[in-house]
Jmol script that loads the backbone (N, CA, C; Angstrom):
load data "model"
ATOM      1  N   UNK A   1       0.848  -1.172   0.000  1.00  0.00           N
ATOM      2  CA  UNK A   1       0.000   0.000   0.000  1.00  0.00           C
ATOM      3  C   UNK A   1       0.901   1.246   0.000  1.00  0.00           C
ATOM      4  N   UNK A   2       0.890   1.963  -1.110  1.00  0.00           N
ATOM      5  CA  UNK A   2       1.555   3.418  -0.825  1.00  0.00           C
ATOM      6  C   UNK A   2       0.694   4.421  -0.194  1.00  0.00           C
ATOM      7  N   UNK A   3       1.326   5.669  -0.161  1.00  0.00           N
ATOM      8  CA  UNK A   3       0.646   6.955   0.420  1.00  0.00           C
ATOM      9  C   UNK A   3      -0.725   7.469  -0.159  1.00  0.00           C
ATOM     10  N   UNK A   4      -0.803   7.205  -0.950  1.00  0.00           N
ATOM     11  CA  UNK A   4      -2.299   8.012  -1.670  1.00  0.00           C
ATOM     12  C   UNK A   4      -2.855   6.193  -1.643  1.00  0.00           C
ATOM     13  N   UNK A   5      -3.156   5.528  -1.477  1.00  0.00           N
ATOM     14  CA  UNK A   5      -3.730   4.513  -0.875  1.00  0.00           C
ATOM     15  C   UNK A   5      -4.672   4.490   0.153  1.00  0.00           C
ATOM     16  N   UNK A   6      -3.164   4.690   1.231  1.00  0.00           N
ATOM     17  CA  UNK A   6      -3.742   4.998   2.641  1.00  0.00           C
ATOM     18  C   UNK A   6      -4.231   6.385   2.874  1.00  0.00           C
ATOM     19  N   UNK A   7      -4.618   7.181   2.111  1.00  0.00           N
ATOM     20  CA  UNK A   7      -5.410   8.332   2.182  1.00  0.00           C
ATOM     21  C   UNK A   7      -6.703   7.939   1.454  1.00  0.00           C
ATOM     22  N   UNK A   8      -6.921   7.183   0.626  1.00  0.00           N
ATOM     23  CA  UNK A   8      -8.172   6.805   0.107  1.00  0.00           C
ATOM     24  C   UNK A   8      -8.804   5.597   1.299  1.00  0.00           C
ATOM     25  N   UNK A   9      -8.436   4.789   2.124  1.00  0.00           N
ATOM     26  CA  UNK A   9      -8.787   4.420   2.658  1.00  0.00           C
ATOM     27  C   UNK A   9      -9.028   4.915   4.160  1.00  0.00           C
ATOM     28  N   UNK A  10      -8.549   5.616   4.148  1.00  0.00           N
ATOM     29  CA  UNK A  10      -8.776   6.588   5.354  1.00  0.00           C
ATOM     30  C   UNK A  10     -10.090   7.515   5.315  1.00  0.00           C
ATOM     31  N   UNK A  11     -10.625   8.369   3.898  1.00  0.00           N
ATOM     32  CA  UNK A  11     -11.031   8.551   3.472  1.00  0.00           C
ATOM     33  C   UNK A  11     -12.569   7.731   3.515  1.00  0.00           C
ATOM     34  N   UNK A  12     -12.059   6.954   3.139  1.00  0.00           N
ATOM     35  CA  UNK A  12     -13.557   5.750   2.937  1.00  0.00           C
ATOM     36  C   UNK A  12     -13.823   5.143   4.359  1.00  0.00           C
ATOM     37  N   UNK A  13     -13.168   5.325   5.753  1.00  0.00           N
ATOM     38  CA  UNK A  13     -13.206   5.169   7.203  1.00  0.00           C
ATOM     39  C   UNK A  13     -14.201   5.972   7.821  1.00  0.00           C
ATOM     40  N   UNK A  14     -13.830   7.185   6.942  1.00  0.00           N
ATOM     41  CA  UNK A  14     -14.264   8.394   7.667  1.00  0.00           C
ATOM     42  C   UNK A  14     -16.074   8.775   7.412  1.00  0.00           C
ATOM     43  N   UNK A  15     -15.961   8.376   5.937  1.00  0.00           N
ATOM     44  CA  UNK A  15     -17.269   8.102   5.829  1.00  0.00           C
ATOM     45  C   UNK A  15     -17.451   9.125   4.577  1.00  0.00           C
ATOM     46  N   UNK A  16     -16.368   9.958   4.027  1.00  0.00           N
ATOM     47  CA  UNK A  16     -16.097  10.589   3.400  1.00  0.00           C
ATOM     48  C   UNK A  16     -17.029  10.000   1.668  1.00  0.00           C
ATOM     49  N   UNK A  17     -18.137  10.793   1.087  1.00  0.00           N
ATOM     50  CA  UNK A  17     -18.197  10.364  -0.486  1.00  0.00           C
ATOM     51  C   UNK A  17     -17.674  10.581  -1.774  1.00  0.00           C
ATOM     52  N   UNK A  18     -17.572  12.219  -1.719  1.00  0.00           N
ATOM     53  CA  UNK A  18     -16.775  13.049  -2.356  1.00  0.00           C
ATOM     54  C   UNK A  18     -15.552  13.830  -2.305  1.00  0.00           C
ATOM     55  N   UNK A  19     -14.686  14.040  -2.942  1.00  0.00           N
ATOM     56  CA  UNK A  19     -13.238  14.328  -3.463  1.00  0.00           C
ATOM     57  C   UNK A  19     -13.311  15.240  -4.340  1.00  0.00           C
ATOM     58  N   UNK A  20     -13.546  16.830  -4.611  1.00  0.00           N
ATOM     59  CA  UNK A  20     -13.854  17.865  -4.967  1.00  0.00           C
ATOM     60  C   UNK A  20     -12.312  18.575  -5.286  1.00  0.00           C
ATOM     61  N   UNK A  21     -11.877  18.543  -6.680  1.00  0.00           N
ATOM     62  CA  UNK A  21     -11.192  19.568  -7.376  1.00  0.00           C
ATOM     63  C   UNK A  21     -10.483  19.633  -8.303  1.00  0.00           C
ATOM     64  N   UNK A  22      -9.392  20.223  -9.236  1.00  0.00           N
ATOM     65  CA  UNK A  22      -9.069  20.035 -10.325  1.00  0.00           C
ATOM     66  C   UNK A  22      -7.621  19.644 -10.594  1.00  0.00           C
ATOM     67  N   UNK A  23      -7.793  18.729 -11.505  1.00  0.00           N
ATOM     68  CA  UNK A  23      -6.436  17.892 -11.616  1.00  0.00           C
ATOM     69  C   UNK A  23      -5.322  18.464 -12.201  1.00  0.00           C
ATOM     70  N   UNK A  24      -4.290  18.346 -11.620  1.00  0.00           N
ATOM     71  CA  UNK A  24      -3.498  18.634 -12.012  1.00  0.00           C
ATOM     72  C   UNK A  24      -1.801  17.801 -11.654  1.00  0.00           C
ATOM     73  N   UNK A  25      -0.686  17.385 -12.394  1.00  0.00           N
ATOM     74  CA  UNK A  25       0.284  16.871 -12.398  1.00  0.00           C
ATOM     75  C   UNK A  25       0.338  15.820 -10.727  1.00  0.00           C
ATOM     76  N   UNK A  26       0.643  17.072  -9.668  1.00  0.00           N
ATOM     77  CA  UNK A  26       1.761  16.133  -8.724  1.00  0.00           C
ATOM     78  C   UNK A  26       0.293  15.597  -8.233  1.00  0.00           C
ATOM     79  N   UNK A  27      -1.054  15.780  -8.115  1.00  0.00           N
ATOM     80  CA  UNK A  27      -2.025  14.892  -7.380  1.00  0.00           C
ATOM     81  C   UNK A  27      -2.683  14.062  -8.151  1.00  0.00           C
ATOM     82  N   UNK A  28      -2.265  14.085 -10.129  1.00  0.00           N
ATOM     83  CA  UNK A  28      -2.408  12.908 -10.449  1.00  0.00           C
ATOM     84  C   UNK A  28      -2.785  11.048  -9.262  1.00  0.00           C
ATOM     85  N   UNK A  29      -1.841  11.234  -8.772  1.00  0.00           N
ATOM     86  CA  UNK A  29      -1.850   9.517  -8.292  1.00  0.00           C
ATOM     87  C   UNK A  29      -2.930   9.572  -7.511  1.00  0.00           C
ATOM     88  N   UNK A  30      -3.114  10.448  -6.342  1.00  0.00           N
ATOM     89  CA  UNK A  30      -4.220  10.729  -5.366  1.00  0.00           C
ATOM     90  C   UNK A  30      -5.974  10.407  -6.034  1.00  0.00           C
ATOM     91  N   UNK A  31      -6.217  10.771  -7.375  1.00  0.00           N
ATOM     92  CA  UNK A  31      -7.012  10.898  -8.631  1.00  0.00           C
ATOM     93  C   UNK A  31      -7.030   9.652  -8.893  1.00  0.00           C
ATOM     94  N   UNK A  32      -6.214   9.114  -9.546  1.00  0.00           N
ATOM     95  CA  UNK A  32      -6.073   7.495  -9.533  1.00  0.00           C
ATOM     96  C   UNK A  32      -6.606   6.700  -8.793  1.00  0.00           C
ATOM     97  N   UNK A  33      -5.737   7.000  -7.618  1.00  0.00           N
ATOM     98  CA  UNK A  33      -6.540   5.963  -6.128  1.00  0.00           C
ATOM     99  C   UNK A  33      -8.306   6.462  -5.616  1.00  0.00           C
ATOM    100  N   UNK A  34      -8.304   7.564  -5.684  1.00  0.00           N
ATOM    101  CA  UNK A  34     -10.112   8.055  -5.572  1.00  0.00           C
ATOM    102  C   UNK A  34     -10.734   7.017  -6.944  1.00  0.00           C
ATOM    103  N   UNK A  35     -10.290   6.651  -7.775  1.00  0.00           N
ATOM    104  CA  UNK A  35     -11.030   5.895  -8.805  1.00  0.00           C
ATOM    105  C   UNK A  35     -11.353   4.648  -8.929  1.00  0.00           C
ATOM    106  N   UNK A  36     -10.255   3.892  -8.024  1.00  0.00           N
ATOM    107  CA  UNK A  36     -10.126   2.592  -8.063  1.00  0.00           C
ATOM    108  C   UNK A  36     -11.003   2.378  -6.603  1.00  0.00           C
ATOM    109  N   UNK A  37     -11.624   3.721  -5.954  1.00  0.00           N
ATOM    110  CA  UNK A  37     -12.435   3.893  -4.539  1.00  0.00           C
ATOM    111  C   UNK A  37     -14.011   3.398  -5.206  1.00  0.00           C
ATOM    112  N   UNK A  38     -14.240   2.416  -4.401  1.00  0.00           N
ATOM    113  CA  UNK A  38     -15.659   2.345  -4.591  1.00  0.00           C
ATOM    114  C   UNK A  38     -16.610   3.246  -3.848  1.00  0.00           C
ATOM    115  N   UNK A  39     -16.414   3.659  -3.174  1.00  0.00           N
ATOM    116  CA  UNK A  39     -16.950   4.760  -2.435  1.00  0.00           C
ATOM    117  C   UNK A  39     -16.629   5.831  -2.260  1.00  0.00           C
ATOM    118  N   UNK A  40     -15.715   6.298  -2.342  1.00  0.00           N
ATOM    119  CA  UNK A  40     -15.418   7.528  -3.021  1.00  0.00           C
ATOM    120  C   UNK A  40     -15.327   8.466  -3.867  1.00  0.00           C
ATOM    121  N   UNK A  41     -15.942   9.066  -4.366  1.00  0.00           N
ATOM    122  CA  UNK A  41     -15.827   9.782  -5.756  1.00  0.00           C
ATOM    123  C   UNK A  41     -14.876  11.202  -6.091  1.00  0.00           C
ATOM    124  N   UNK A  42     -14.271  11.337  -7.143  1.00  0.00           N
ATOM    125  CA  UNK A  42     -13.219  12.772  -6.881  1.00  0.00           C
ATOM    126  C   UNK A  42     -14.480  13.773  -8.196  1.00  0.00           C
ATOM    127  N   UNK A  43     -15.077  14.487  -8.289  1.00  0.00           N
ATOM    128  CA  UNK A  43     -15.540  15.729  -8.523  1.00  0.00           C
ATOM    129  C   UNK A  43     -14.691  16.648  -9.091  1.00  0.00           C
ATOM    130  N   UNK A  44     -14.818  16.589 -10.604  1.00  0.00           N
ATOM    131  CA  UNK A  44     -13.911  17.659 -11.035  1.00  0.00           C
ATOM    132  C   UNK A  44     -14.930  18.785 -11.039  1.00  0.00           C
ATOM    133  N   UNK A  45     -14.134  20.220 -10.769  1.00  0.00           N
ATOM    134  CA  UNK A  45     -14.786  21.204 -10.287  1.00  0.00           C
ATOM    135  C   UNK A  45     -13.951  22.468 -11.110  1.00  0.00           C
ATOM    136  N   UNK A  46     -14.957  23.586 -11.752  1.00  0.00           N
ATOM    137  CA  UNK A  46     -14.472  24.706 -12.263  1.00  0.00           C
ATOM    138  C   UNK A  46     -12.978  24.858 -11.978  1.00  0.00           C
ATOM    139  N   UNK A  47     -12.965  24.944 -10.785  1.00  0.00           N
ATOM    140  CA  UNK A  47     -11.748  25.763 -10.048  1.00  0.00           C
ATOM    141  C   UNK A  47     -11.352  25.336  -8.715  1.00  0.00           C
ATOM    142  N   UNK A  48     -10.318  26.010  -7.984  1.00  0.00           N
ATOM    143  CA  UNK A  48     -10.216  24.822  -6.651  1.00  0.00           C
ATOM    144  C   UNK A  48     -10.413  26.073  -6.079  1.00  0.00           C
ATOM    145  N   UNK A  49     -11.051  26.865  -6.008  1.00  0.00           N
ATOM    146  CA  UNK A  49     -12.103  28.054  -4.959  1.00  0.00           C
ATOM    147  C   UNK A  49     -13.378  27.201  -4.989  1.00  0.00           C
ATOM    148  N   UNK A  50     -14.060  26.462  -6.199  1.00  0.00           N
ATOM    149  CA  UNK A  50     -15.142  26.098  -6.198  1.00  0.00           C
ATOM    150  C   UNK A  50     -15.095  24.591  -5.501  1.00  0.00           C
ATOM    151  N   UNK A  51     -14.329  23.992  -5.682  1.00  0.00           N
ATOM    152  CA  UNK A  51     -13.769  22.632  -4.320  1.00  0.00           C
ATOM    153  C   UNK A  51     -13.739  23.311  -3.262  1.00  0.00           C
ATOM    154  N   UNK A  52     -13.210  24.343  -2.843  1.00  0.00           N
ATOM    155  CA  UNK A  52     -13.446  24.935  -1.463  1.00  0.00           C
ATOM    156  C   UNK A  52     -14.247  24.982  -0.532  1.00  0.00           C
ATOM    157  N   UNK A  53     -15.291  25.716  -1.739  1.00  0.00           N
ATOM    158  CA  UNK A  53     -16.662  26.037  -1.228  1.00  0.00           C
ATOM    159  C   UNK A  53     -17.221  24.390  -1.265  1.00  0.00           C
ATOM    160  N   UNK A  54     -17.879  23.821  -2.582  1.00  0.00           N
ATOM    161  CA  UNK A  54     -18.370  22.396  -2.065  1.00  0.00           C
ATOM    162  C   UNK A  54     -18.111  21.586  -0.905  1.00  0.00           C
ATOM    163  N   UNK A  55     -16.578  21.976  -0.562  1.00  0.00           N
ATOM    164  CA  UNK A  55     -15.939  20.712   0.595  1.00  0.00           C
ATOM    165  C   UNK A  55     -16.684  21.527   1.447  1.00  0.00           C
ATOM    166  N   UNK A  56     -16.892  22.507   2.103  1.00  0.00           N
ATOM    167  CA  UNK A  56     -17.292  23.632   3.256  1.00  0.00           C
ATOM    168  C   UNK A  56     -18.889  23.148   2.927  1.00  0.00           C
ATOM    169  N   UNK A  57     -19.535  22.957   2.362  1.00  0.00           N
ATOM    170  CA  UNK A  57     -21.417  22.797   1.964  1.00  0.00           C
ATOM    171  C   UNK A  57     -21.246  21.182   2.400  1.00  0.00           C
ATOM    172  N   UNK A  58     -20.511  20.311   1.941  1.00  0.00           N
ATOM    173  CA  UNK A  58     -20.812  18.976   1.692  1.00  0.00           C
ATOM    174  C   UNK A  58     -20.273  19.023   3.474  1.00  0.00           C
ATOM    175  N   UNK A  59     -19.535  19.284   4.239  1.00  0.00           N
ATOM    176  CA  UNK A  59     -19.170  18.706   5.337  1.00  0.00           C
ATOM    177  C   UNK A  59     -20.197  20.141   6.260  1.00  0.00           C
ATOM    178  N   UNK A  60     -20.735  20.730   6.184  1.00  0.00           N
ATOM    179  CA  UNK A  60     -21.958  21.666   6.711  1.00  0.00           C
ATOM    180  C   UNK A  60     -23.253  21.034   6.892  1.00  0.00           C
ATOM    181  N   UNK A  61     -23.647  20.305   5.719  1.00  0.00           N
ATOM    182  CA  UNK A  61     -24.483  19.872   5.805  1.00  0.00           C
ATOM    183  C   UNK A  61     -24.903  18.362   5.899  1.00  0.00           C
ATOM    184  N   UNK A  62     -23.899  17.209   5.568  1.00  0.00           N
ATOM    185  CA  UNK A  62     -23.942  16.016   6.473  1.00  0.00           C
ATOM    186  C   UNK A  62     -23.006  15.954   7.280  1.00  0.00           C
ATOM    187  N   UNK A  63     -22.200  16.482   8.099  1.00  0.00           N
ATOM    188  CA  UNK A  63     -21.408  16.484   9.486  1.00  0.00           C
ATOM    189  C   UNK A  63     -20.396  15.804   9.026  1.00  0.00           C
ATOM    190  N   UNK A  64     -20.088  14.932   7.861  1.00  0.00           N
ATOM    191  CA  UNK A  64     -18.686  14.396   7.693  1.00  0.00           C
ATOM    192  C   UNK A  64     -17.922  15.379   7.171  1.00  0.00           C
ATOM    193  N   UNK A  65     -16.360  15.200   7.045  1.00  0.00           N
ATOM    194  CA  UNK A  65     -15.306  15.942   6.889  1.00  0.00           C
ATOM    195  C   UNK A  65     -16.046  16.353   4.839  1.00  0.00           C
ATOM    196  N   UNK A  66     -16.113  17.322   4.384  1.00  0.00           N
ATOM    197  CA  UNK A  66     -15.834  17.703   3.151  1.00  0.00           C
ATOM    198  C   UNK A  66     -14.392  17.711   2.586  1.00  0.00           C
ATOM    199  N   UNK A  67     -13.864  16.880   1.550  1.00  0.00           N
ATOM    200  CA  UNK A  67     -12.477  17.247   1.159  1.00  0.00           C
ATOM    201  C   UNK A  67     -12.651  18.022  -0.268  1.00  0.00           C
ATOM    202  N   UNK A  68     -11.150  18.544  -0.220  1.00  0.00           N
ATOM    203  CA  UNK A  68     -11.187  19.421  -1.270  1.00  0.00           C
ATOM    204  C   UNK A  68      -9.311  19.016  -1.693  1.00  0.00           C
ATOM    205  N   UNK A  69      -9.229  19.064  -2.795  1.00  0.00           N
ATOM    206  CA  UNK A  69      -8.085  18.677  -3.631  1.00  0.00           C
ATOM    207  C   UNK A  69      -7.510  19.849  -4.340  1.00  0.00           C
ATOM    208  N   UNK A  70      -5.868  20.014  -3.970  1.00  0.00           N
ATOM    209  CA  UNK A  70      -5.330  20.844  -5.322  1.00  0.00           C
ATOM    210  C   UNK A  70      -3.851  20.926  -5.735  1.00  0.00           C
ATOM    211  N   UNK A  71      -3.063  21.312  -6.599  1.00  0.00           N
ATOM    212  CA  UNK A  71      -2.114  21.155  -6.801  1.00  0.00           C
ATOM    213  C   UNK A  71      -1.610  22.055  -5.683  1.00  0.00           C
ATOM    214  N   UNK A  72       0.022  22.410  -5.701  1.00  0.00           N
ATOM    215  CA  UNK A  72       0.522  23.639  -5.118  1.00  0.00           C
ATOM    216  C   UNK A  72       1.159  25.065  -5.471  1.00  0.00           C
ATOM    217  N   UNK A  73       0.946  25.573  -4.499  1.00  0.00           N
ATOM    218  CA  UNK A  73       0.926  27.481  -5.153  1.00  0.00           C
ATOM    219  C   UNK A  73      -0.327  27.691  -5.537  1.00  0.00           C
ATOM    220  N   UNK A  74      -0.929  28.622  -6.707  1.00  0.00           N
ATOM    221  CA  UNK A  74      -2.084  29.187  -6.634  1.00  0.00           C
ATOM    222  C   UNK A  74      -3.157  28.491  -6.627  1.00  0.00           C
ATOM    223  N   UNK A  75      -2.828  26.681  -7.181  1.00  0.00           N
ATOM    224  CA  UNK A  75      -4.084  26.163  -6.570  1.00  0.00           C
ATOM    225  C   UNK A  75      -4.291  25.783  -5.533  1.00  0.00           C
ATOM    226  N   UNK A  76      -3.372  25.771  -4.156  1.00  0.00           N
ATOM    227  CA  UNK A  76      -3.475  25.829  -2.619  1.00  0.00           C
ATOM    228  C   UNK A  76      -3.897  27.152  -1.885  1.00  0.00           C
ATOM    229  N   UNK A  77      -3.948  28.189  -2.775  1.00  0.00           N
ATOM    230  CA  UNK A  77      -4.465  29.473  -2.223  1.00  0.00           C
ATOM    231  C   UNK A  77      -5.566  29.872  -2.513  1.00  0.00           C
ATOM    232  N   UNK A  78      -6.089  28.985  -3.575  1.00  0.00           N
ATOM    233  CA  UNK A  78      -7.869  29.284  -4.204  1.00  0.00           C
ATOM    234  C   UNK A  78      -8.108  28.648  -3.654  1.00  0.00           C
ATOM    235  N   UNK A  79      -7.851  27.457  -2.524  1.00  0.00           N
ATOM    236  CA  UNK A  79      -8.764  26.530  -1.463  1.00  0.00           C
ATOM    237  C   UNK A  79      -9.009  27.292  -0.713  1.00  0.00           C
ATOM    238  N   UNK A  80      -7.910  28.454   0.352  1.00  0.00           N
ATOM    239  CA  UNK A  80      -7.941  29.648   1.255  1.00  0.00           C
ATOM    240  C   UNK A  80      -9.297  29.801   1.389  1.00  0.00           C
ATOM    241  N   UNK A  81      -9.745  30.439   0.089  1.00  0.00           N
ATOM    242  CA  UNK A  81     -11.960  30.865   0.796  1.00  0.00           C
ATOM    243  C   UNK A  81     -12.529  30.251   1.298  1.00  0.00           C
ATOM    244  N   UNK A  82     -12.388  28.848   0.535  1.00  0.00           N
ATOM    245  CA  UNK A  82     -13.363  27.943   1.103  1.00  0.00           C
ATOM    246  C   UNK A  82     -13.249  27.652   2.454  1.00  0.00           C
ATOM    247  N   UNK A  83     -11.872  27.243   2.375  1.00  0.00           N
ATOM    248  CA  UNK A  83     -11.561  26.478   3.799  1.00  0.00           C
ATOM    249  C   UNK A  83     -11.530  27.607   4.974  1.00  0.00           C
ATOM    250  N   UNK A  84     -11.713  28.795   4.764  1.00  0.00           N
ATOM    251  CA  UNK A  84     -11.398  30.265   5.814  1.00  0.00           C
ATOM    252  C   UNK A  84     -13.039  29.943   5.791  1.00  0.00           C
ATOM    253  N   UNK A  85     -13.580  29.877   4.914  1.00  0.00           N
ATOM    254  CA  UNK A  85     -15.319  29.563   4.979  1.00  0.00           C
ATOM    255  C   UNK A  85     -15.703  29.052   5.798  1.00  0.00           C
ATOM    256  N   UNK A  86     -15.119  27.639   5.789  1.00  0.00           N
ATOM    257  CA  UNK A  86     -15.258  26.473   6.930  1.00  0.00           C
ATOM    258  C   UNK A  86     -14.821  26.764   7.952  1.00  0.00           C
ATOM    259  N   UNK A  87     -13.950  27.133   8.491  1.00  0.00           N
ATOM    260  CA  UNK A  87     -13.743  27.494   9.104  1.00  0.00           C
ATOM    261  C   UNK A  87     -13.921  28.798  10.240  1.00  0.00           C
ATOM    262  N   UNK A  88     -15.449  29.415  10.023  1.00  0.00           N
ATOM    263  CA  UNK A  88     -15.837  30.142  10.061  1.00  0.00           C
ATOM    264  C   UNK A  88     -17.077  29.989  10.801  1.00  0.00           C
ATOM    265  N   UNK A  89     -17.510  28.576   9.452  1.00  0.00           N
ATOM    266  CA  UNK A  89     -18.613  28.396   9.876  1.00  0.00           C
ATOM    267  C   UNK A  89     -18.711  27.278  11.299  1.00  0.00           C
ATOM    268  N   UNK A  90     -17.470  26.784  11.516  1.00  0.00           N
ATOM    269  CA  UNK A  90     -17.585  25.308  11.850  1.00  0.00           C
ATOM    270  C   UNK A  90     -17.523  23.930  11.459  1.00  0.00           C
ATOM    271  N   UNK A  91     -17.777  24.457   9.811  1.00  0.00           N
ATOM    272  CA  UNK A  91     -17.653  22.695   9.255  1.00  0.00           C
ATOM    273  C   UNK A  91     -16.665  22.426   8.847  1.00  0.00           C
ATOM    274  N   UNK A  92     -16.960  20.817   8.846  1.00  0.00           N
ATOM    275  CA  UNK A  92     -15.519  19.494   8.779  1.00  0.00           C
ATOM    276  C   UNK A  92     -15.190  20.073   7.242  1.00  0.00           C
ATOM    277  N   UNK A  93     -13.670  20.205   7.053  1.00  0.00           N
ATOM    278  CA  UNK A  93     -13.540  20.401   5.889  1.00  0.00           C
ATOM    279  C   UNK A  93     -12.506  19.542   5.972  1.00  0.00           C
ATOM    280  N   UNK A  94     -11.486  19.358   5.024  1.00  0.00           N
ATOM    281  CA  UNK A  94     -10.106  18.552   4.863  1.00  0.00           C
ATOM    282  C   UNK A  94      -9.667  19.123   3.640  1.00  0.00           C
ATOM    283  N   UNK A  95      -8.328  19.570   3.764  1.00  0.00           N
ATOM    284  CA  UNK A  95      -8.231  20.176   2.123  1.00  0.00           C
ATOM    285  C   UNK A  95      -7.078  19.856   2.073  1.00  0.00           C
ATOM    286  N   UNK A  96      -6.478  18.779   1.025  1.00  0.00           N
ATOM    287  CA  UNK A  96      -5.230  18.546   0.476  1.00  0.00           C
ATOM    288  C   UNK A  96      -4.620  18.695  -0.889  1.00  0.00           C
ATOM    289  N   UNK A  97      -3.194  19.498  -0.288  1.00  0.00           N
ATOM    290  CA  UNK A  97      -2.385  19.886  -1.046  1.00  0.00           C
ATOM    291  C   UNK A  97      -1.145  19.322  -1.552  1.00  0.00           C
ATOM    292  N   UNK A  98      -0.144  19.492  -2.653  1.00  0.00           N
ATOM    293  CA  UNK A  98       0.644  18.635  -2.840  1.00  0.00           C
ATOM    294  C   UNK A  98       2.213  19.515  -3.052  1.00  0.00           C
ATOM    295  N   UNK A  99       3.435  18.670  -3.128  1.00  0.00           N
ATOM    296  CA  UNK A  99       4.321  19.958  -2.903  1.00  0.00           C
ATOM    297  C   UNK A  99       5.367  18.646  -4.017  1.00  0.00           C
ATOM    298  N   UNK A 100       6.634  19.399  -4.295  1.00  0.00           N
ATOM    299  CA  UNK A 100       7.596  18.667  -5.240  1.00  0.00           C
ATOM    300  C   UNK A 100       8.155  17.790  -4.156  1.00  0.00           C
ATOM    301  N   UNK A 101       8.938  17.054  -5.061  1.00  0.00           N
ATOM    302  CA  UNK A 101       9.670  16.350  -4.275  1.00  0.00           C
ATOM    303  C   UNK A 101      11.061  17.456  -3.862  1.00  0.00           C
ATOM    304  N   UNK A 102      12.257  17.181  -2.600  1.00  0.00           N
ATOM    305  CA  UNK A 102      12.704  18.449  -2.212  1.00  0.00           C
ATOM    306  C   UNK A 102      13.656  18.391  -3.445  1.00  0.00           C
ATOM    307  N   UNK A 103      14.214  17.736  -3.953  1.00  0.00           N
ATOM    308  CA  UNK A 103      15.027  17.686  -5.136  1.00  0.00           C
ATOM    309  C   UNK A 103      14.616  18.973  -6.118  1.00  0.00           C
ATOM    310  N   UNK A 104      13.141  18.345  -6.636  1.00  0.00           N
ATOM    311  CA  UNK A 104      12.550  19.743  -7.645  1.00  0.00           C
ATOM    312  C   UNK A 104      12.253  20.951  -6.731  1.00  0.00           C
ATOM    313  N   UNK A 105      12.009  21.083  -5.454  1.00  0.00           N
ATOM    314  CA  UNK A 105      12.172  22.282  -4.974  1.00  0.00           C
ATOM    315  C   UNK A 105      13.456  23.038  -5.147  1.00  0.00           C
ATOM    316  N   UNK A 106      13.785  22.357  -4.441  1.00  0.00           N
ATOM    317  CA  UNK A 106      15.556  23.046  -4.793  1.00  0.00           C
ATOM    318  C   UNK A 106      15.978  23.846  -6.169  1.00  0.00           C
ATOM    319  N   UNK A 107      15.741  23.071  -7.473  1.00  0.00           N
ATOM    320  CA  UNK A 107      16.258  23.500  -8.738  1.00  0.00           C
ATOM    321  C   UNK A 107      14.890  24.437  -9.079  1.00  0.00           C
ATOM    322  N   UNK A 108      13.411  24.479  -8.167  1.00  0.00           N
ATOM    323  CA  UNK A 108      13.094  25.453  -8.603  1.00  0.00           C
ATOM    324  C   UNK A 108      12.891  26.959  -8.271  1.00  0.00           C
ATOM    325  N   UNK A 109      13.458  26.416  -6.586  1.00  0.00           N
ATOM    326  CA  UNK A 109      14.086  27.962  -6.027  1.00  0.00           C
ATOM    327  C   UNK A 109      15.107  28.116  -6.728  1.00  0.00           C
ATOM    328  N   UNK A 110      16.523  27.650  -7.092  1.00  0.00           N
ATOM    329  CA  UNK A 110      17.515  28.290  -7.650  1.00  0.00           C
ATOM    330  C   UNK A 110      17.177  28.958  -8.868  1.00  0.00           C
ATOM    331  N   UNK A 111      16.147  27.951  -9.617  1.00  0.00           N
ATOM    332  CA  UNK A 111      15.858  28.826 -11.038  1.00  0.00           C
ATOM    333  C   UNK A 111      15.343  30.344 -10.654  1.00  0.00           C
ATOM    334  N   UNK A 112      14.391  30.154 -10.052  1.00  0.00           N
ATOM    335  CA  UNK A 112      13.567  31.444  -9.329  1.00  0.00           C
ATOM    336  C   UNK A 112      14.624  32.460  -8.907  1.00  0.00           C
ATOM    337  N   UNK A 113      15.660  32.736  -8.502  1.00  0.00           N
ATOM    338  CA  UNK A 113      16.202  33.297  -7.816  1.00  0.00           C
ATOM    339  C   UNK A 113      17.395  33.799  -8.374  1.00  0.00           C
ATOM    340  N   UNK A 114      18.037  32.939  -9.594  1.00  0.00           N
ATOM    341  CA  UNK A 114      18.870  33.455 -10.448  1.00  0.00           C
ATOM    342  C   UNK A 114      18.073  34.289 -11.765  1.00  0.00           C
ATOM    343  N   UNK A 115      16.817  34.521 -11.884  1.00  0.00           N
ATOM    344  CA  UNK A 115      16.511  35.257 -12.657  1.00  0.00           C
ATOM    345  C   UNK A 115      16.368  36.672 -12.365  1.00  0.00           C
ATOM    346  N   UNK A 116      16.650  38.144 -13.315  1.00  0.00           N
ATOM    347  CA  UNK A 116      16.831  39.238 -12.884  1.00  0.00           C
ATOM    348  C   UNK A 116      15.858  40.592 -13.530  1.00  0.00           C
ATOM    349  N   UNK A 117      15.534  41.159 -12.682  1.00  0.00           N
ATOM    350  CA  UNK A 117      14.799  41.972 -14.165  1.00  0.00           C
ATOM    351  C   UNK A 117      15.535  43.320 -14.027  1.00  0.00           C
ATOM    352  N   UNK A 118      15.945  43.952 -15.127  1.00  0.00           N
ATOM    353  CA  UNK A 118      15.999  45.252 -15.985  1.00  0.00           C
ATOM    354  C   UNK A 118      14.857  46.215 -15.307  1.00  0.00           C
ATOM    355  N   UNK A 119      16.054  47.226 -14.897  1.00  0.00           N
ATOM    356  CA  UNK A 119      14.351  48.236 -14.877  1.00  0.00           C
ATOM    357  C   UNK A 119      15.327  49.451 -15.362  1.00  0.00           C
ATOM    358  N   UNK A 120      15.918  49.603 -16.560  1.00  0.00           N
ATOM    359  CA  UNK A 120      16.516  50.408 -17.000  1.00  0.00           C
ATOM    360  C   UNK A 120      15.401  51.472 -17.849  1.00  0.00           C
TER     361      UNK A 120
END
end "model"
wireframe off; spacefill off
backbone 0.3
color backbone group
């Protein structure tokens, strides 16, 4: 059993139905394993503000955790509403995010950081 496994089955413990947001590269596998979930379903959604909000309605209104899915950087900051939502209101939300491995972090702070701009 790998890691996005034992999050789908954890998931399906909890009592969790839906998996709300939009796919993208590093949560590919997570997507995968929600599929091979018989009880679980992943919800592709406009935008991952609009997973936000669903995860915040779906765990408001039957008391289980709402999850919400997204890549990282601006699609971990369009969850922000929702989950500041939920959090607001009180309801179970769960919102997962995904990050590089530290290897590609590394080469993509250095890229980031050796670039310069002109303001001549």
């Amino acid at each position: 059993m790998n890691n996005v496994e034992l999050i789908v089955r954890m998931l399906e413990r909890a009592g969790v139905r839906w998996v709300f947001g939009v796919p993208s590269g590093p949560v590919l596998p997570l997507i995968e394993a929600l599929r091979q979930s018989a009880s679980v379903a992943y919800v592709l959604t406009a935008s991952e503000t609009s997973a936000g909000f669903m995860a915040e309605a779906t765990g408001r209104l039957t008391g289980v955790p709402g999850v919400c899915v997204s890549t990282l950087g601006p699609g971990a900051t369009n969850l922000a509403t929702g989950v500041g939502g939920a959090w607001l209101d009180r309801s179970p939300v769960l919102a997962i995010t995904c990050t590089y491995a530290t290897s590609s972090a590394a080469a993509r702070r250095c890229s980031s950081t050796t670039r310069r701009c002109s303001h001549r």
